[in-house]
N, C-alpha and C positions, 0 to 999 in steps of 0.2 A: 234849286240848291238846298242841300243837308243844311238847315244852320244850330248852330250851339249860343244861348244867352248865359254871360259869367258876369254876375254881377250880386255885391249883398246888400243892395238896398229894395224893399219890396216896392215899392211907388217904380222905381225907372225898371225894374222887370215886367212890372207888370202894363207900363206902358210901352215895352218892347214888345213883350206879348200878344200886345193891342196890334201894332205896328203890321206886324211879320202877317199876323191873320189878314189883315188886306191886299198881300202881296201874292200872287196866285205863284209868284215862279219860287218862294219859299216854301220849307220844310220844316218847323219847329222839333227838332231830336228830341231837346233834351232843355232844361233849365237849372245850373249851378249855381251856389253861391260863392264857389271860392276853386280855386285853380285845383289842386285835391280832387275834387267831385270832377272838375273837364278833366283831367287829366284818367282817370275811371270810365268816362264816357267814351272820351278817344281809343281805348284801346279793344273797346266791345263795340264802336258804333262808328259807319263813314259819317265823316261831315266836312262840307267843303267851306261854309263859312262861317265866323263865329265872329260873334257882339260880345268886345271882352271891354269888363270895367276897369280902369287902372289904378285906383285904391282899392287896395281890398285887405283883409287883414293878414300876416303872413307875409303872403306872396303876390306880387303887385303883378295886373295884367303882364305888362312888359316885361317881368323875369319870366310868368308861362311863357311867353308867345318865343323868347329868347329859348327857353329849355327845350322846345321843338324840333327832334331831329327833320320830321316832315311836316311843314306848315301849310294847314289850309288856309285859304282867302282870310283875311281878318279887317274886321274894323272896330277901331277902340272907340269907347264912350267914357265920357267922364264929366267931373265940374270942374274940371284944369286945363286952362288952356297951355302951361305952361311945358306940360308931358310933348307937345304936338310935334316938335322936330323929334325926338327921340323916337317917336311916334312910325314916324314918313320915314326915318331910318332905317326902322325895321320892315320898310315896303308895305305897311299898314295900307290896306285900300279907299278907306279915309278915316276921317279923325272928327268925330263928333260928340258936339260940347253939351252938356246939359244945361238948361232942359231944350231936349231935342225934338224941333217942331218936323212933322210930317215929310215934308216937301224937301227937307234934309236928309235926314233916314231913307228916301226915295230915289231922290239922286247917289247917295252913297250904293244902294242896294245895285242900283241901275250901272254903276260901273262897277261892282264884283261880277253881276252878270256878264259885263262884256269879258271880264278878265277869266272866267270860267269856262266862256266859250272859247275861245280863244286856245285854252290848256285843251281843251277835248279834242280842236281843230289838228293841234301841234301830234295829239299822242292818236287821232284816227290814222294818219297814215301809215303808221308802223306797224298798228292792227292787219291794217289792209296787205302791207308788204310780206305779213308772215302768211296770209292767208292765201297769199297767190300763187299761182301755178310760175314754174321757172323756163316757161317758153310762150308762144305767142303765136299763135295762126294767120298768117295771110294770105290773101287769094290773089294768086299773078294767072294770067290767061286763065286756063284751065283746070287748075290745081291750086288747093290748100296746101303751104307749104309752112311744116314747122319750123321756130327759128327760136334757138335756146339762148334765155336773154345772153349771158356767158360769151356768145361768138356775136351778136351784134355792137359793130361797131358806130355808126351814126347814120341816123333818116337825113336824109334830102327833102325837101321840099318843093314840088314843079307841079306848079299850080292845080291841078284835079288829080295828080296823083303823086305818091312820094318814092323814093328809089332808096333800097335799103340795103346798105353796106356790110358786110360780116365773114366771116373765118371760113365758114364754113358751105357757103352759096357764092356762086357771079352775082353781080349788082340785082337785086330783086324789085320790080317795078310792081305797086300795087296801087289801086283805086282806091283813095282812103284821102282822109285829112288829118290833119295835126290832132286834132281835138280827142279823136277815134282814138288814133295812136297812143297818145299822152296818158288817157284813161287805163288802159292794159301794161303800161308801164310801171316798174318799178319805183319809188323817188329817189332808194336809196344808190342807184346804178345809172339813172339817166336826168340829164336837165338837158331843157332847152335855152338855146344860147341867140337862139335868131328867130327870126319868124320864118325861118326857112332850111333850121336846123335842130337836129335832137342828137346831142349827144352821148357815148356810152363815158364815166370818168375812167375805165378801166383802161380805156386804149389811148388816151390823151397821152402824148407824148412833151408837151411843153406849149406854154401858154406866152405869146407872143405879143406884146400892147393890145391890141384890139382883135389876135387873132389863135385858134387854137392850130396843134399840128396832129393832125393823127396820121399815120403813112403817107407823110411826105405832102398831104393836102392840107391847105390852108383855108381851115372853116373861119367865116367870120365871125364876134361875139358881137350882138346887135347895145344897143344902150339902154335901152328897156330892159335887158335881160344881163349886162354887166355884174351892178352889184351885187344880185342873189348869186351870180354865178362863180363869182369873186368871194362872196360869202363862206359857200357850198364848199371852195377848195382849199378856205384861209385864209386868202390872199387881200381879206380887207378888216 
């Protein structure tokens, strides 16, 4: 991770600076003493997390991190513990007191990490979705046959192979597994609902307690796979 130090006291910078250099998954951009100078680095340099001081002269950590139309990860340092809920308000990723012993600063860093992973996990998909081809090859007997996501309707599941419903084909039988499948899909057009189904949302006609309706069949929604799918359509 990019990270940004705001802070104007030289002793806690420089023992930030200490800090960050032991940390291999850090980046040290840049060192500010006052929201002015980050706010100049933001706009010529990425940075995903920043160690902001909340006294400072002027402009207090918490009016930067407030003035933020796009907020990186941030964690505040200070000698107040009193800032701390206003702090967690503004989804601060933690809130560290001086003087700030190591094994703090580490567990703090160590959960920006997971929360940064997490942002990359959320926006790779959509990467992927733009980057994919809008049909999908399978092999029934003899032949590779195209099938454009658009006219599939939902996979079946029948144990070594799956049966693939759409507009445009008779029922198409392929040798394949869920996993295969799922991979070559889109996320923004298909979820699965069962361990023995994959749905398209385009053709869903109504969502029934525990069951969906696409042409008159009644697929089931499994419970393992309910709430995201509930999620996915609003409905929780």
């Amino acid at each position: 991770m990019k990270c940004l130090i705001i802070d104007d006291e030289p002793l806690a910078v420089e023992l930030l600076e200490d800090f960050v250099s032991k940390v291999s998954t850090l980046d040290l951009v840049a060192v500010c003493s006052n929201a002015v100078e980050a706010t100049t680095v933001l706009q010529k340099r990425r940075v995903d997390l920043i160690f902001s001081d909340i006294e400072m002269p002027d402009f207090s950590g918490i009016e930067f991190i407030k003035s933020l139309d796009v907020k990186p990860l941030f964690i505040f340092t200070t000698a107040y513990s009193h800032y701390a809920v206003e702090g967690f308000n503004l989804n601060a990723v933690d809130y560290l007191v001086k003087p700030i012993p190591f094994h703090r600063f580490l567990k703090a860093v160590n959960r920006a990490q997971e929360l940064f992973l997490l942002k990359k996990e959320e926006i790779l998909p959509t990467i992927k979705t733009q980057d994919m081809p809008d049909f999908i090859f399978v092999k029934s007997d003899y032949e590779n046959i195209k099938l454009n996501f658009e006219d599939i309707k939902y996979f079946e599941g029948l144990k070594d192979y799956i049966k693939i419903f759409s507009t445009s084909h008779k029922p198409i039988l392929t040798l394949s597994n869920f996993k295969n499948i799922e991979e070559k899909l889109p996320k923004n057009i298909f979820i699965r609902v069962h361990r023995s189904y994959i749905v398209s949302l385009k053709y869903i006609h109504s969502v029934q307690r525990n069951r969906i309706l696409i042409d008159g069949v009644r697929i089931p929604i499994g419970q393992n796979y309910r709430d995201k799918f509930l999620k996915k359509i609003g409905g929780a």
